[in-house]
C-alpha atoms as one frame of an Amber mdcrd trajectory, in Angstrom:
protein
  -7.918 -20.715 -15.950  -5.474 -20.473 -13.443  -5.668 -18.407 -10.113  -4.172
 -15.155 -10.226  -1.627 -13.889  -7.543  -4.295 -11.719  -5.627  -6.992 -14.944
  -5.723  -3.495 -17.174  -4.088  -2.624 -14.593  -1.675  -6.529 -14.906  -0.318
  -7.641 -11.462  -2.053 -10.012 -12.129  -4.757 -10.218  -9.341  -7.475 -12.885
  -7.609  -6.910 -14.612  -7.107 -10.456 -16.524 -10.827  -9.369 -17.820  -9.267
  -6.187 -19.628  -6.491  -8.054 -21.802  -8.667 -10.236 -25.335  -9.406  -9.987
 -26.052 -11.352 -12.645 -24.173 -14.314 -14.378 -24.149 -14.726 -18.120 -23.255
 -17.889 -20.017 -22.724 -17.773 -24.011 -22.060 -19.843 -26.157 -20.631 -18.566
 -29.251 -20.914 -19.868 -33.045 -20.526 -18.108 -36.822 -24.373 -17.839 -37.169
 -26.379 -17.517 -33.585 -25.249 -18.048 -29.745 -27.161 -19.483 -27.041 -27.408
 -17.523 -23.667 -28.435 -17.994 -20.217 -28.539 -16.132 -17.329 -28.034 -16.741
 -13.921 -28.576 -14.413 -10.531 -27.186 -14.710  -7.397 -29.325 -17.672  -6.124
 -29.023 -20.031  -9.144 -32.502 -18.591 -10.839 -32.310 -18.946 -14.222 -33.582
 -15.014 -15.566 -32.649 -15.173 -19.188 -32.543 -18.149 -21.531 -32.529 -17.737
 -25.457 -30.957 -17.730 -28.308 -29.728 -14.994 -30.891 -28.668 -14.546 -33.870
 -25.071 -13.267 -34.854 -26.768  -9.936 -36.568 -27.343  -6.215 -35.526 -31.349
  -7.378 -34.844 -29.768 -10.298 -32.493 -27.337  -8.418 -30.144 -30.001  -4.951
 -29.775 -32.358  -7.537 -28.395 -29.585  -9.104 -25.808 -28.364  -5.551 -24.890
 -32.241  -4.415 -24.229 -33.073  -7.768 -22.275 -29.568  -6.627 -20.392 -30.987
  -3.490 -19.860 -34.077  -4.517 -18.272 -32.306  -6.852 -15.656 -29.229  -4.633
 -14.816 -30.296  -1.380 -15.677 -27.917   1.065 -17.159 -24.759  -0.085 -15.469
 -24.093  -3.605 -17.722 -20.735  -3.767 -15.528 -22.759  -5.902 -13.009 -23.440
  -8.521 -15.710 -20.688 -11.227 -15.990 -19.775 -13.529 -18.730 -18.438 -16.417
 -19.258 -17.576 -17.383 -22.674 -14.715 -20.076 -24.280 -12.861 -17.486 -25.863
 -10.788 -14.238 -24.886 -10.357 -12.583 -28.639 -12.676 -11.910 -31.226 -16.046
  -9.952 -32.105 -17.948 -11.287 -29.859 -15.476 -10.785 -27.246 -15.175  -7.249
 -28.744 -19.142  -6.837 -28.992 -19.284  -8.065 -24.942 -16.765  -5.409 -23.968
 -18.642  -2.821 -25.944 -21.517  -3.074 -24.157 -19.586  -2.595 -20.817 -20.185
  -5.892 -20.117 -17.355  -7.789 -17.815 -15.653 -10.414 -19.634 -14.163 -13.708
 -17.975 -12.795 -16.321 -20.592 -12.911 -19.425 -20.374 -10.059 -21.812 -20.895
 -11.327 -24.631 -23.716 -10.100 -27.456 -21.316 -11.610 -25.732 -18.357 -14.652
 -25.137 -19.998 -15.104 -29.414 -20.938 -14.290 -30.503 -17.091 -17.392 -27.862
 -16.247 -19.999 -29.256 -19.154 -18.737 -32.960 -17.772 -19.300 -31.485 -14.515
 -23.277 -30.933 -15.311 -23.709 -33.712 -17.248 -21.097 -36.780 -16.582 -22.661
 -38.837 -19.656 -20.788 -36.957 -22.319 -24.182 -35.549 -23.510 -22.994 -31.764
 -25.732 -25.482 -28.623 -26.498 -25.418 -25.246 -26.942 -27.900 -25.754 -23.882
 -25.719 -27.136 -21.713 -22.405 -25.151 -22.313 -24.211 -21.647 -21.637 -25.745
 -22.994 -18.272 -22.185 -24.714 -17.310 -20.108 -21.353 -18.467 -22.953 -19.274
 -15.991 -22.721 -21.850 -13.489 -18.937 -22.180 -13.379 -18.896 -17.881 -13.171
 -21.219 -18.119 -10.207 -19.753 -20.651  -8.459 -15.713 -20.170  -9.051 -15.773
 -16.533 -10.864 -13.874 -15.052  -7.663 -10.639 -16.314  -8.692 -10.571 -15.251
 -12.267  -9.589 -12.362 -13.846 -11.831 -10.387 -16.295 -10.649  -9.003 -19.688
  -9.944  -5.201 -19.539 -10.696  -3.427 -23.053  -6.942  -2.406 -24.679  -6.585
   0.883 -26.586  -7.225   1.108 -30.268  -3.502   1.515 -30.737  -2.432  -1.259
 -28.950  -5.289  -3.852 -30.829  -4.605  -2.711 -34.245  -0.793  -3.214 -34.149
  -1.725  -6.651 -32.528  -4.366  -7.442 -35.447  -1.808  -6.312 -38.111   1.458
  -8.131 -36.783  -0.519 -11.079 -36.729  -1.852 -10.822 -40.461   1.700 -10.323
 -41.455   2.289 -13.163 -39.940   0.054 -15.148 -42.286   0.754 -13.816 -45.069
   4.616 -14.578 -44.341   3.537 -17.852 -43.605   1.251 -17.878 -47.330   4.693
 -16.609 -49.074   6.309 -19.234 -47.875   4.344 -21.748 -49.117   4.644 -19.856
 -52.347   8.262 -20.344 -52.047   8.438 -23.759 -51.910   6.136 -24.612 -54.628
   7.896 -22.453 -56.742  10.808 -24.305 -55.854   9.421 -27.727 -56.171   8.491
 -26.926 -59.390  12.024 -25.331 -60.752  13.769 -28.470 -58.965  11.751 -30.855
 -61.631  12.661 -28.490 -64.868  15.363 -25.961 -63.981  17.751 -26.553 -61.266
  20.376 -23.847 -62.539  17.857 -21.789 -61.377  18.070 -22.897 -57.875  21.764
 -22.928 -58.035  22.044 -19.134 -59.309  19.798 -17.639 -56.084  19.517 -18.469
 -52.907  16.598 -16.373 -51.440  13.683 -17.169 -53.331  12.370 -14.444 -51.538
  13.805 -11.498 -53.440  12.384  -9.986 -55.980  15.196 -10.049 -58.273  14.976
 -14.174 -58.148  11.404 -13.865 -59.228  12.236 -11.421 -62.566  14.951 -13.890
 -63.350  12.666 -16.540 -64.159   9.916 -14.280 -65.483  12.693 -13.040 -67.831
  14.332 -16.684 -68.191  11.014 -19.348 -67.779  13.382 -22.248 -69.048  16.663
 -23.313 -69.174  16.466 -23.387 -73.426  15.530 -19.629 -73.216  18.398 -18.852
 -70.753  20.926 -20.090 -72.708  19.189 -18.779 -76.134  19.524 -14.799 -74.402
  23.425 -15.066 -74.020  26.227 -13.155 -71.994  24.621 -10.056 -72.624  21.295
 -10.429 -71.614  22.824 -11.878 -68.513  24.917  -8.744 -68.063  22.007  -6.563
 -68.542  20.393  -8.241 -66.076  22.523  -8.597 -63.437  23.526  -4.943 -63.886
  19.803  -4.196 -63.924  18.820  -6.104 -60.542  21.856  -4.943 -59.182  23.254
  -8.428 -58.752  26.647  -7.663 -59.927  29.011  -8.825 -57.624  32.421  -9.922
 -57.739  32.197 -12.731 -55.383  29.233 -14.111 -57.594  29.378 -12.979 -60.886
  31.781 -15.487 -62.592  29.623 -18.257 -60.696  26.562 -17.444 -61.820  27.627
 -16.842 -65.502  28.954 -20.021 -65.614  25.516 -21.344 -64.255  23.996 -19.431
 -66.681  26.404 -21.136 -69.785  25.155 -25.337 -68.970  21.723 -24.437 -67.866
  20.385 -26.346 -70.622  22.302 -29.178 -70.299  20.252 -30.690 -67.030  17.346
 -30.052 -67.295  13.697 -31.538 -67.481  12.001 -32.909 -70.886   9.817 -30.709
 -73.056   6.911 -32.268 -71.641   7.653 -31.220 -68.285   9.439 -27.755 -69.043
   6.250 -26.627 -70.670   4.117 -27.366 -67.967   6.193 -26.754 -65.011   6.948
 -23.331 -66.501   3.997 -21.967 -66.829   3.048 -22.641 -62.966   6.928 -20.969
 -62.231   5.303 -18.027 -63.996   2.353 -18.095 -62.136   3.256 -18.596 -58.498
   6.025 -15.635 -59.514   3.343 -13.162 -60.289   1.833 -14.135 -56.954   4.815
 -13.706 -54.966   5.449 -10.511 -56.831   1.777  -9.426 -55.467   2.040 -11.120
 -52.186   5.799  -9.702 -51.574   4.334  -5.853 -52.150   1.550  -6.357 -49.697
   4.275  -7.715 -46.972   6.076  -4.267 -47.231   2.947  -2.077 -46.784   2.161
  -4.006 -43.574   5.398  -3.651 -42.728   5.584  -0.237 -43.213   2.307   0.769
 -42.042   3.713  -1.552 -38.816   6.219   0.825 -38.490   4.388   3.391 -38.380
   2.176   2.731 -35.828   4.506   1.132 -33.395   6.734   4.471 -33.878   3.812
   6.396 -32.674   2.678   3.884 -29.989   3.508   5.378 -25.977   5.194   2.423
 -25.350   7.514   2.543 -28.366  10.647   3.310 -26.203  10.038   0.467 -24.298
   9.729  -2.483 -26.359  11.607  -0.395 -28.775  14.638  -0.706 -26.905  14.696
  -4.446 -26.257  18.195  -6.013 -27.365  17.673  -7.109 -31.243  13.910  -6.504
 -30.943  14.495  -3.771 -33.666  11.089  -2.653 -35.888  10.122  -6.525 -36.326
   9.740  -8.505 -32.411   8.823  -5.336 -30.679   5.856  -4.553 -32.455   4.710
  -8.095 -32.388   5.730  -8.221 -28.306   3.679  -4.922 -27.938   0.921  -6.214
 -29.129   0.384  -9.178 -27.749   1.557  -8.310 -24.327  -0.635  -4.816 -24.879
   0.104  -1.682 -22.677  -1.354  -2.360 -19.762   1.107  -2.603 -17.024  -1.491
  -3.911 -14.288  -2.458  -7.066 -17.061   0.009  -9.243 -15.395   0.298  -9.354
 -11.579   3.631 -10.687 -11.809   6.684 -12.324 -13.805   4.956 -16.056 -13.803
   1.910 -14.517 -15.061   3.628 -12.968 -18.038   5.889 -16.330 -18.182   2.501
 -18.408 -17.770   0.721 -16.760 -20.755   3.964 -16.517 -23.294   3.751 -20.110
 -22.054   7.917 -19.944 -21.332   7.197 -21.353 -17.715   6.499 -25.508 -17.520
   3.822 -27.216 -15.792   4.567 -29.697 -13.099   2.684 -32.636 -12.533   2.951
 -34.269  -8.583   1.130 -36.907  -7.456   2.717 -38.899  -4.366   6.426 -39.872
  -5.591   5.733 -38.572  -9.048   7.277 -35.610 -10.270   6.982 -34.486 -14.027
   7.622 -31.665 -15.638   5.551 -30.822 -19.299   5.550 -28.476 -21.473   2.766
 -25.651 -21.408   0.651 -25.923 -24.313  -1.929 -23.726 -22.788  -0.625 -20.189
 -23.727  -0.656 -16.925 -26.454   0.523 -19.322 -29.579   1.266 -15.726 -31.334
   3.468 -14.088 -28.129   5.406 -17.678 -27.517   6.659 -17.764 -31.194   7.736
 -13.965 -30.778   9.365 -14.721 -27.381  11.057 -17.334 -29.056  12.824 -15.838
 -32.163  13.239 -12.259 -30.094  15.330 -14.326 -27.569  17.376 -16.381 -30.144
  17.781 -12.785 -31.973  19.303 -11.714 -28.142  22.338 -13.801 -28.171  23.587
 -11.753 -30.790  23.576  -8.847 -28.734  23.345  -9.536 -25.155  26.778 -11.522
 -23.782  25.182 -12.306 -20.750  21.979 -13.964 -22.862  24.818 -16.050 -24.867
  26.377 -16.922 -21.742  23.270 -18.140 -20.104  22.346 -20.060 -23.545  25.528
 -21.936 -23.806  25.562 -22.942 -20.021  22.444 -24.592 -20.667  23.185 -26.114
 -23.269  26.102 -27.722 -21.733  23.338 -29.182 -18.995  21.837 -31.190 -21.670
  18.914 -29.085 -22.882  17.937 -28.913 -26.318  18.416 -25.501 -28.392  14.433
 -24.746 -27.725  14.922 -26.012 -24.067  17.690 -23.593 -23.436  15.890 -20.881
 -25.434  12.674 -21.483 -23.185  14.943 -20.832 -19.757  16.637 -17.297 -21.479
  13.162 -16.326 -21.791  12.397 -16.880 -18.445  15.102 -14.111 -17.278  14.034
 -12.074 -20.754  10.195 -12.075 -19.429  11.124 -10.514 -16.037  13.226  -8.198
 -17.370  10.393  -7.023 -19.633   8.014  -7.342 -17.179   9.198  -5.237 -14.554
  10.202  -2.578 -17.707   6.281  -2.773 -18.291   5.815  -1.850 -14.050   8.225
   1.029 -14.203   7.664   2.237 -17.741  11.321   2.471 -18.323  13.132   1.353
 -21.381  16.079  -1.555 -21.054  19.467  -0.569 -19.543  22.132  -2.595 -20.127
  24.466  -1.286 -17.589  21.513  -1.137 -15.170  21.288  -4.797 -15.739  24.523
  -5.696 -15.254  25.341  -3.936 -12.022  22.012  -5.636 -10.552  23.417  -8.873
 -11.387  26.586  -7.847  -9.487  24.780  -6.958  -6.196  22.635 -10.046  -6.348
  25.815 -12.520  -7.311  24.287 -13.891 -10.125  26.291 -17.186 -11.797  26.537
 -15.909 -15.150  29.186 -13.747 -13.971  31.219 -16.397 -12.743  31.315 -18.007
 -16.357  34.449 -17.963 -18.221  35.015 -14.615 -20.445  35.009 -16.302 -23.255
  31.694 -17.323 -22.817  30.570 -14.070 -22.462  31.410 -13.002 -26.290  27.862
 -12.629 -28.091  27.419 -15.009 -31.226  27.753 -13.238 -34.574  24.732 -11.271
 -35.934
């Protein structure tokens, strides 16, 4: 875990200075162990419970008895910041300080140098390491019901994006081997008109057996009728049969096109009520204007930046925080004469990928963004490279949005990079044309 700006500046947050009692867990699908620690290393809880209703009533009642009522003054240490036992913790008023996984190995080598592991040994570390370094960390704060359930379904829709996907290419795997007109008459697999044509059509023998009217109907039906593509496709339509795989394969390869069809059917209706009930709750979310109004954020990135950047505007103390944990801003290495520059792998995996296609989507809409793109591109930087450095600008932008709860101005933009003389100005005009939506 890295310092925060008030620990750098000398000001510790003061959540640590409150507590009076230091909890290590260590969490698993079944049981977790727990220890904890006061203020002079004494060790005044040690067991282990079991992931059920029984198992966390006795932890909050052996809470109870060594903090009292107020379970604010019990800190915790644990190698995660999401989850139900992260939800359970904060439920019981309990204050939460995750652990980094990297950070939490150097403090288990710390205790025991041999490499020896436990459940034992991490809960002790995790209290020890709270005890000892807690003031410079910052504790979890609980986010609004809103705000976690628009986070919880973006990322689901995610996944099951991700699952159709799959779909999509085993589906087209399996066409490539039998029934490549198929292929050649759609492009997006992920329609469901491309799906009913091979439901209608499973091989290339029955395609050509339905003839130009079936085709017609069909087309007409699906509303695929289009000038630009209709003579093509008929004519794919007429030698469909005429490459294709042998009877052997066709029969078997079919009936998995059927199957995986009837599954993206299924999976494609499920997308759309996420999406819609998405929708809906990021249209009734306080902070809809906000991310709402993000250039080419639209109803897709700014429910997914909402909720993983949450509503809080005190979360992150700065722009290198936010930058830090979409994990947009590098990590240097120095050492003597050595200078290096990595990547940052430690980060939100869900907020960097959103950061990433929302700025791509930017240059569409934003001149300056394109501008800023294409001038680092012309440095030498890759496309992700360049993308990482817009989102550097992007992230303060949206960051000091979050401060004064004001949606994005474009002209308000612009005229502050006037008075501060920024360099994208100076670029040639025609650089300053947006790319093509």
């Amino acid at each position: 875990m890295e310092p925060t700006a008030a620990a750098r500046a000398g000001n510790p947050p003061s959540a640590w200075k409150r507590l009076t009692f230091f909890l290590g867990l260590d969490w698993a699908k079944d049981h977790h162990q727990v220890l904890v620690l006061d203020h002079q290393g004494s060790i005044r809880l040690d067991r282990r419970i079991e992931n059920n209703a029984q198992g966390w009533a006795g932890l909050r009642q052996a809470l109870y008895e060594l903090a009292g009522s107020d379970l604010t003054l019990v800190g915790v240490a644990i190698e995660t910041s999401s989850g139900p036992v992260v939800e359970r913790l904060l439920e019981m008023a309990c204050t939460v300080f995750p652990l980094n996984p990297l950070a939490a190995q150097r403090y288990r080598q710390r205790h025991a140098p041999s490499g020896d592991k436990s459940d034992a040994l991490d809960a002790r570390s995790f209290a020890q390491a709270l005890r000892h370094d807690g003031a410079q960390w910052r504790p979890l704060r609980p986010e609004d019901p809103l705000t976690q359930e628009l986070r919880l379904l973006c990322r689901d829709e995610v996944v099951l994006i991700t699952q159709r996907t799959a779909l999509v290419n085993q589906l087209q795997a399996a066409l490539h081997e039998y029934y490549p007109a198929a292929l050649e008459a759609f492009d997006d697999w992920t329609l469901p008109c491309a799906c009913a044509f091979v439901e209608a059509f499973p091989t290339p023998k029955a395609l050509a057996i339905a003839g130009k009217r079936r085709w017609n109907s069909f087309l007409h039906t699906h509303k695929l009728y289009r000038p630009q593509t209709y003579e093509k496709r008929l004519d794919i339509f007429a030698r469909a049969d005429q490459f294709a795989g042998s009877p052997a394969v066709t029969h078997a390869k079919s009936r998995l096109v059927l199957a995986l069809a009837k599954q993206l059917h299924a999976l494609q209706a499920q997308i759309q009520e996420y999406r819609q009930a998405i929708d809906d709750l990021f249209r009734n979310h306080p902070d809809h204007d906000i991310f709402g109004s993000l250039p080419a954020a639209g109803g897709k990135m700014g429910p997914r930046l909402l909720g993983e950047c949450g509503s809080d505007p005190q979360r992150f103390e700065d722009p290198d925080a936010l930058r830090c944990y979409a994990g947009t801003a590098p990590v240097r290495f120095q050492s003597g004469q050595i200078h290096v520059v990595k990547f940052r792998r430690a980060c939100n995996k869900h907020l960097r990928q959103a950061v990433h296609l929302w700025v791509n989507l930017s240059r569409s809409t934003c001149a300056w963004a394109e501008a800023y793109y294409q001038q680092k591109r012309k440095e030498g930087k890759s496309h992700a490279c360049a993308l990482r450095c817009l989102a550097q600008r992007w992230l303060k932008i949206l960051w000091k949005m979050m401060q004064t709860r004001q949606p994005y101005d474009e002209a308000l933009h612009t005229r502050n990079q006037v008075r501060h003389g920024s360099w994208v100005l100076a670029l040639p005009s025609t650089n300053l044309t947006p790319v093509p939506a």
